[in-house]
VEXBA-559792 format. One record per residue (C-alpha): x, y, z; residue in one letter. Coordinates in Angstrom, 1 decimal. Example, Ala and Ser with C-alpha at 12.3 -4.5 7.8 and 13.67 -1.06 7.14 Angstrom:
<recs>
x=12.3 y=-4.5 z=7.8 resn=A
x=13.7 y=-1.1 z=7.1 resn=S
</recs>
This chain:
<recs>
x=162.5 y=50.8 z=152.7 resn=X
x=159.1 y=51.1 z=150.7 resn=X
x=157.7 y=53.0 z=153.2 resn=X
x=160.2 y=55.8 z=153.2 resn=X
x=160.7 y=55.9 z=149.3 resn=X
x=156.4 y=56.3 z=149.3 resn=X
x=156.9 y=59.3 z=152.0 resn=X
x=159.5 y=60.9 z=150.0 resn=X
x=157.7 y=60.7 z=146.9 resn=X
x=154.9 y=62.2 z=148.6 resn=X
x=157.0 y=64.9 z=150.1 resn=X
x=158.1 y=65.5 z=146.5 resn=X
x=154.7 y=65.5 z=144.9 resn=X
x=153.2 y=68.0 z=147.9 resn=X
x=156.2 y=70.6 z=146.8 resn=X
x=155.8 y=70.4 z=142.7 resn=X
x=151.8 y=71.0 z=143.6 resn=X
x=152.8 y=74.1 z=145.5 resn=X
x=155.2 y=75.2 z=143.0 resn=X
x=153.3 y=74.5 z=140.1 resn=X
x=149.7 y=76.1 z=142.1 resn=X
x=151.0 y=79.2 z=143.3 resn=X
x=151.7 y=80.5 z=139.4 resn=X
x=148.5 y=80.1 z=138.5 resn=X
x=147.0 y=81.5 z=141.3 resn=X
x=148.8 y=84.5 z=140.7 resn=X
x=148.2 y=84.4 z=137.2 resn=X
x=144.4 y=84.3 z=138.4 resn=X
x=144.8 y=86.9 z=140.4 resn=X
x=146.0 y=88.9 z=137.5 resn=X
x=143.8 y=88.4 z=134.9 resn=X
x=140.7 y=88.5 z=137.2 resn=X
x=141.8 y=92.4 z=138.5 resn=X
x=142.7 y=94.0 z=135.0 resn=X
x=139.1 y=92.8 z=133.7 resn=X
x=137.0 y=94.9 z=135.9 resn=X
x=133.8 y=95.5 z=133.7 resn=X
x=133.3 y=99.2 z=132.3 resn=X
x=129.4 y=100.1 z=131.8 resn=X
x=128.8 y=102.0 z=128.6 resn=X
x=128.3 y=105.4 z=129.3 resn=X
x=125.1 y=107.1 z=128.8 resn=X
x=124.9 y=109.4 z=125.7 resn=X
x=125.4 y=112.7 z=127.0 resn=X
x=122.2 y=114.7 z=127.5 resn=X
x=122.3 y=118.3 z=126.5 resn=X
x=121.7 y=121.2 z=129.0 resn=X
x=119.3 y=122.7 z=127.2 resn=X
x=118.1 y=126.5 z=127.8 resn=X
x=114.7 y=127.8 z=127.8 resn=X
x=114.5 y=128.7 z=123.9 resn=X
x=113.8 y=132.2 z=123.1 resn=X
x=113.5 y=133.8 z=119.7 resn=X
x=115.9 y=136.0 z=118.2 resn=X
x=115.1 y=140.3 z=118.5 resn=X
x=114.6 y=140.1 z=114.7 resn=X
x=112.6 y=138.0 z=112.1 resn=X
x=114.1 y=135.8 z=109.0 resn=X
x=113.0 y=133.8 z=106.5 resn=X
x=114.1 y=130.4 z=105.4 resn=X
x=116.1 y=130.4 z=102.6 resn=X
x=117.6 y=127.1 z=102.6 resn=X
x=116.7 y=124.3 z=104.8 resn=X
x=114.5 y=122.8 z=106.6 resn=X
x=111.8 y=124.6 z=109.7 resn=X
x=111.1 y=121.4 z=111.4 resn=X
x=115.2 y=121.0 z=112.0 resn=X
x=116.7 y=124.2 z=112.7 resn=X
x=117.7 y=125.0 z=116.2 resn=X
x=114.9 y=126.4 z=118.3 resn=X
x=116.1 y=130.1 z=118.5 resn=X
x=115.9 y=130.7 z=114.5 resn=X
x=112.3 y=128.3 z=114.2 resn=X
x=110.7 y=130.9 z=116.6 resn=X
x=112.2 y=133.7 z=114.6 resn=X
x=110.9 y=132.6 z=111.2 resn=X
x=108.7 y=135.4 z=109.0 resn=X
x=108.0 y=135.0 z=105.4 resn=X
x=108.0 y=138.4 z=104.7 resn=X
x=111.4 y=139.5 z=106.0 resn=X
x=114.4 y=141.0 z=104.0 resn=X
x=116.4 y=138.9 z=106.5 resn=X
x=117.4 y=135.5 z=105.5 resn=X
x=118.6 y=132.1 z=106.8 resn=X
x=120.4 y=129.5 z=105.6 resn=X
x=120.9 y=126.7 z=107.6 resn=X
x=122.5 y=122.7 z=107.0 resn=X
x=123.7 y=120.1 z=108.8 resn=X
x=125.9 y=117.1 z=107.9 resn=X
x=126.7 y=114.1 z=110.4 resn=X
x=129.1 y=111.7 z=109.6 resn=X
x=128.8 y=107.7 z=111.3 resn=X
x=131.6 y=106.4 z=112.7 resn=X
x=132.4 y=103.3 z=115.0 resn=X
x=135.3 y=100.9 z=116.6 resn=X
x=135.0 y=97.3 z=117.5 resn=X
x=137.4 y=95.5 z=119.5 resn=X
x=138.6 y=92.6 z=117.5 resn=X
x=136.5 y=89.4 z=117.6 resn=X
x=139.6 y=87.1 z=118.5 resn=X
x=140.1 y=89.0 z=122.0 resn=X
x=136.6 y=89.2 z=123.1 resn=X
x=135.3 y=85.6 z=122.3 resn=X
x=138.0 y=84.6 z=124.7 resn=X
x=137.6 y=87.4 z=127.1 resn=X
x=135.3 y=86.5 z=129.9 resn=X
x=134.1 y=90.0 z=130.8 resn=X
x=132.7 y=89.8 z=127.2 resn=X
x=130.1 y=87.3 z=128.3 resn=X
x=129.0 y=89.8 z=131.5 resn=X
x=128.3 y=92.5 z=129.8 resn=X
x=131.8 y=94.6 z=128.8 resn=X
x=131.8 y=96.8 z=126.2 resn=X
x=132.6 y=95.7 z=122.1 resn=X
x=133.2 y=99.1 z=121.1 resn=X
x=131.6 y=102.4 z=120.4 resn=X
x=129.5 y=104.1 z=118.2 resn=X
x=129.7 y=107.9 z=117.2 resn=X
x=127.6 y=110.4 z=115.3 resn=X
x=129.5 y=113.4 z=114.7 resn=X
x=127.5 y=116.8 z=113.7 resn=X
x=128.5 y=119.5 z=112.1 resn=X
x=126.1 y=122.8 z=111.2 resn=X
x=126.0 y=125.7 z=109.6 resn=X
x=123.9 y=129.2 z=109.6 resn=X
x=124.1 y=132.0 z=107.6 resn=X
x=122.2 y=135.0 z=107.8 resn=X
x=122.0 y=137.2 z=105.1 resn=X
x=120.1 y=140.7 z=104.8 resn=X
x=120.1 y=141.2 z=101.1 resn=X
x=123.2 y=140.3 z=99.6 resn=X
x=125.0 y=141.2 z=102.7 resn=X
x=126.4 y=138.5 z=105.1 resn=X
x=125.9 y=139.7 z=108.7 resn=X
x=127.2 y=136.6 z=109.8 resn=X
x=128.1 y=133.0 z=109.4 resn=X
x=128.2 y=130.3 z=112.3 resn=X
x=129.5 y=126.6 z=112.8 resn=X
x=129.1 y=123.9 z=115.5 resn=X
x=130.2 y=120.6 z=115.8 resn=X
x=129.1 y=118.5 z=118.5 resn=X
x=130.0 y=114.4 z=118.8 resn=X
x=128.4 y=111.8 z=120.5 resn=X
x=129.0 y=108.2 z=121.4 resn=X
x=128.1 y=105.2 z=123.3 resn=X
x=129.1 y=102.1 z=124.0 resn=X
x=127.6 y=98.9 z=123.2 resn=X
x=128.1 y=95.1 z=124.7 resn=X
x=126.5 y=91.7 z=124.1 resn=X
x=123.4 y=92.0 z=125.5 resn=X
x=122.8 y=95.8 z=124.8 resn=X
x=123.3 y=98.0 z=121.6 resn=X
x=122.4 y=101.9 z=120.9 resn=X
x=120.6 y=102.8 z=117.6 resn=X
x=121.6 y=104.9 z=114.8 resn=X
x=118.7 y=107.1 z=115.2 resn=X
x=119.2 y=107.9 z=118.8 resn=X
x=123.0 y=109.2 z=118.4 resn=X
x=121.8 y=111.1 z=115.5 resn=X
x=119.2 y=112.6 z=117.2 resn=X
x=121.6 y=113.7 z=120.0 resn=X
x=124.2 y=114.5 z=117.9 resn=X
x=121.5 y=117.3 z=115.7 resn=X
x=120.5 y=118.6 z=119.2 resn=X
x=124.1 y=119.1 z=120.8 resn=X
x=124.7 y=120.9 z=117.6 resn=X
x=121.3 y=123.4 z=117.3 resn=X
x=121.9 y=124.1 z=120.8 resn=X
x=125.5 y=125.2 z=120.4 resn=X
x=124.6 y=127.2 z=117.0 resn=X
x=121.7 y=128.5 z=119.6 resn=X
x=124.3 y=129.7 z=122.1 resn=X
x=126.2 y=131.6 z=119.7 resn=X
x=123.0 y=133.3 z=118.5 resn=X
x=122.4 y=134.4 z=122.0 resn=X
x=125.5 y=135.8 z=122.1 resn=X
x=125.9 y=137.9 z=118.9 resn=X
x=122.4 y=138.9 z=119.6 resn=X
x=122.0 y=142.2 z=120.2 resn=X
x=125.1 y=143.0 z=117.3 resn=X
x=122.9 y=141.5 z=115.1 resn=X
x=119.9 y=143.1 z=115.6 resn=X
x=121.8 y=146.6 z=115.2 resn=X
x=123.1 y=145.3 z=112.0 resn=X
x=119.9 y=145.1 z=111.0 resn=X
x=118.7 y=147.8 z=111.9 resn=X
x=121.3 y=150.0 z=110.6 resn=X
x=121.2 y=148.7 z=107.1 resn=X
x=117.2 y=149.4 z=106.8 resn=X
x=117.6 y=153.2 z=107.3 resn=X
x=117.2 y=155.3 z=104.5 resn=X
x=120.1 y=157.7 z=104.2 resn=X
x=119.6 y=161.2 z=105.3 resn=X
x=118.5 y=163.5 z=101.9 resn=X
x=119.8 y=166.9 z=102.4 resn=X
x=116.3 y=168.9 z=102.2 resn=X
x=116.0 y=170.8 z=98.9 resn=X
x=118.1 y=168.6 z=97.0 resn=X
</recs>
């Protein structure tokens, strides 16, 4: 009589041990394929073109020659009627996953992302012949990477990706009002026609 009350408990034992295993396997199995670990992406590098200056000379009239985009630095004369006015802004911003879910999340500890960084920059130019606006540009450009545990990008390094995305879009839009603007110019620094023997 022992001997069959000792099977059946073991009988009963092996099933709760299946029953009560095969949850957690599952729940194993879960957890372990939803925390697939995302690399930070790179910041995006921009596709930079060859730089070439504009077909007419300006000078600075408000900021800085050593942070304008390339287009306008190569086209910088002090002696021109035309003028430039250029400024950019960049704003910070970032998100971080919430301490209480990433101390307990494995992937944390392997090298998962925490959250992001962002440098966002915005631009202006003007150009100005006299007190004539012959046009007025904007970009915006933003950037951001990732960072984890064991790797973090710097300030410095969005911002400096940020200000070029940005130059290079203002330098795009240069190129492409180009010509326009150098008949502009051209136009406004004729003399008018004097009837002869006025």
């Amino acid at each position: 009589m022992l001997g069959s009350g000792m099977a059946r408990f073991r009988s009963l034992k092996g099933q709760v041990m299946r029953r009560s295993f095969a949850p957690i396997l599952l729940m194993g199995a879960i957890v372990m394929a939803g925390c697939a670990v995302r690399q930070p992406a790179p910041v995006p590098e921009v596709a930079l073109a060859p730089p070439r200056p504009l077909p007419f000379k300006g000078r600075l009239l408000d900021g800085e020659p050593s942070e304008l985009p390339p287009s306008v630095a190569m086209s910088l004369s002090s002696n021109s009627p035309v003028t430039f006015s250029y400024r950019e802004e960049l704003s910070h911003d970032e998100y971080h996953i919430p301490l209480w879910v990433s101390a307990f999340d494995p992937v944390t500890y392997v090298g998962a992302p925490l959250g992001d960084y962002g440098v966002t920059a915005f631009a202006t130019l003007s150009i100005m012949d006299g007190d004539k606006v012959l046009a007025d540009y904007t970009a915006k450009a933003h950037v951001t990477k990732s960072y984890s545990l064991y790797s973090e990008p710097t300030h410095a390094e969005l911002e400096r990706a940020a200000r070029a995305a940005v130059r290079e879009k203002i330098d795009q839009k240069l190129y492409g009002d180009s010509n326009r603007l150098a008949q502009a110019i051209t136009d406004s620094n004729k003399l008018p026609d004097i009837p002869v023997g006025q």
